[in-house]
N, C-alpha and C positions, 0 to 999 in steps of 0.2 A: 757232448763228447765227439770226439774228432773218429769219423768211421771210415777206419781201415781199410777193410775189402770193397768201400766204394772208391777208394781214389787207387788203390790196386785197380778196378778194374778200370778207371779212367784214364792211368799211366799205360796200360795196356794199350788201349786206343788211342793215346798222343803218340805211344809208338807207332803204330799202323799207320797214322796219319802220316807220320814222316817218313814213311816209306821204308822203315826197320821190320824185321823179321822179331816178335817179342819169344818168337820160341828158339833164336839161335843163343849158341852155349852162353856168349857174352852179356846177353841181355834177358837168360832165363826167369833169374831173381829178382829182375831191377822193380818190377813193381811192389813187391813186396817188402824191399828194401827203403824206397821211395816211401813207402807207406809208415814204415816207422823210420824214418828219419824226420816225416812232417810230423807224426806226433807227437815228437821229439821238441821240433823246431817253431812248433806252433801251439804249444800246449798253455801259453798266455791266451788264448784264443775262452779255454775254459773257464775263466774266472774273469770278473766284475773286476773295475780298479776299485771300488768298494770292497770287493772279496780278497781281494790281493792286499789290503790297505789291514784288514782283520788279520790275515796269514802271517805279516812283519809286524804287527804295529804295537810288540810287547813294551809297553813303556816304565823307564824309569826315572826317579826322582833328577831332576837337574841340578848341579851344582850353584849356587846362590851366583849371581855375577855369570853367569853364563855366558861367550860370547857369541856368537858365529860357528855353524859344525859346517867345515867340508870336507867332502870327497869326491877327489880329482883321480880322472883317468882310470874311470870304469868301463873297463871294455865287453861291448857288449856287439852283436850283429842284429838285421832284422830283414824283414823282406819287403821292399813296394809293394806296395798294394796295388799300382796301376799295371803292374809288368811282370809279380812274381821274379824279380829280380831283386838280387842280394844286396844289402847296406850295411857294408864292410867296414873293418879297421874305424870302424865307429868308440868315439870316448867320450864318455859324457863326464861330467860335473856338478855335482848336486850339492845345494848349502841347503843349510833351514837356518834360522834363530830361536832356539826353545823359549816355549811358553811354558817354564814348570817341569817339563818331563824333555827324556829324550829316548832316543831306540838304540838297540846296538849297531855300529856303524856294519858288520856286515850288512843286518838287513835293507842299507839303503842300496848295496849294490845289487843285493837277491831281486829289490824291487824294481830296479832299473833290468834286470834279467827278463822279470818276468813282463817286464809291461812291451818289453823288445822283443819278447815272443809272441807275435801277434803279425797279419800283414799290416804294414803301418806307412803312414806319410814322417817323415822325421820331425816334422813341427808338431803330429802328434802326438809322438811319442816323447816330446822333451814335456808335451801338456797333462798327457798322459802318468808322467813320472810328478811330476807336480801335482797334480791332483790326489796320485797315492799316499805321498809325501806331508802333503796336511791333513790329510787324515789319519795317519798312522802317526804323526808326531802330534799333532794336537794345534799344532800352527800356522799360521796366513803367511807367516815370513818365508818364503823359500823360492828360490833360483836352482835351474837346469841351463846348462849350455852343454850341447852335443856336438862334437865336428866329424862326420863320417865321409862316407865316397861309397857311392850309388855303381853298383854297377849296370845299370839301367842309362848311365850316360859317359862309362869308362868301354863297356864291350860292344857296345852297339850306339846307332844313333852320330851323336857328334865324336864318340870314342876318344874322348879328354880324359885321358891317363892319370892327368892331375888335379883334376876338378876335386874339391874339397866342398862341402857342404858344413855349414853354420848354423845354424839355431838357438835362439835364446826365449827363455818362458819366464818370465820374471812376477811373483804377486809378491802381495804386502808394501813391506818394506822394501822391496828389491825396485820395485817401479820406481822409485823414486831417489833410490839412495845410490849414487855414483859408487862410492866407497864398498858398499856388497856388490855392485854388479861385478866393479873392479875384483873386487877379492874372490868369487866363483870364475869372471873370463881368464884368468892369467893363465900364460900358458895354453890357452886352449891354440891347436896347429891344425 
């Protein structure tokens, strides 16, 4: 469990640090606010991609001839892990190919929610999402591509306003099949 009144009181002292007053009017509440916005913001932190994989993974019968499921431009956020800084206007793309069963298409986006709530590298979090993804669908076939923007190299640093970040996580089938990887990257920007 994510505790509260410790990173209250450690928002306190990165205020101090920077030389803020944490008792003037402006900044009375920030740690307490800080504290539940990371609970908020980090509560993928609580659960296994195994527990997460259990919490989505209500399966139903597949329709005979089943082809390819995707869903494009699943907006989701997360934060570096090296910087505590924001990875924004992030969209991912998730296919599977059912073995037998499939999920409801919400839960593929709840799962991408939740594995994005976490401090994350973005390559792990497209592996991350992959990894949920067959095991809550039952399948080896499945592809993630995510394009976001790091604000860890837009506000600081080289501060490239346009830099766009790419990643692809491909099993099964997808490693090798031009034609799914095609039909998960389209459109990705």
């Amino acid at each position: 469990m994510i505790d509260q009144k410790a990173i209250e009181e450690h928002i306190r002292g990165i205020l101090l640090a920077l030389g803020e007053d944490p008792d003037r009017e402006g900044l009375l509440e920030t740690p307490a606010r800080v504290a539940r916005m990371y609970a908020e913001v980090f509560d993928g932190i609580n659960y296994t991609n195994h527990e997460t994989a259990e919490l989505f993974g209500k399966k139903f019968d597949a329709p005979k001839n089943a082809g390819p499921v995707v869903v494009r431009d699943i907006e989701v956020f997360s934060y570096c892990e090296h910087h505590l800084a924001l990875m924004y206007d992030m969209s991912v793309n998730v296919a599977y190919v059912p073995h037998g069963k499939v999920i409801g298409l919400s839960k593929i986006a709840r799962i991408c929610d939740m594995a994005a709530k976490r401090l994350q590298l973005q390559e792990r979090l497209g592996s991350d999402i992959a990894e949920i993804m067959t095991e809550a669908t039952g399948s080896p076939d499945v592809g993630v591509v995510i394009a976001g923007t790091h604000s860890c190299m837009t506000a600081r640093g080289i501060r490239n306003a346009s830099a766009r970040t790419v990643t692809q996580t491909f099993c099964g089938r997808f490693l090798d099949d031009w034609n799914l990887q095609r039909l998960i990257s389209e459109g990705v920007k």
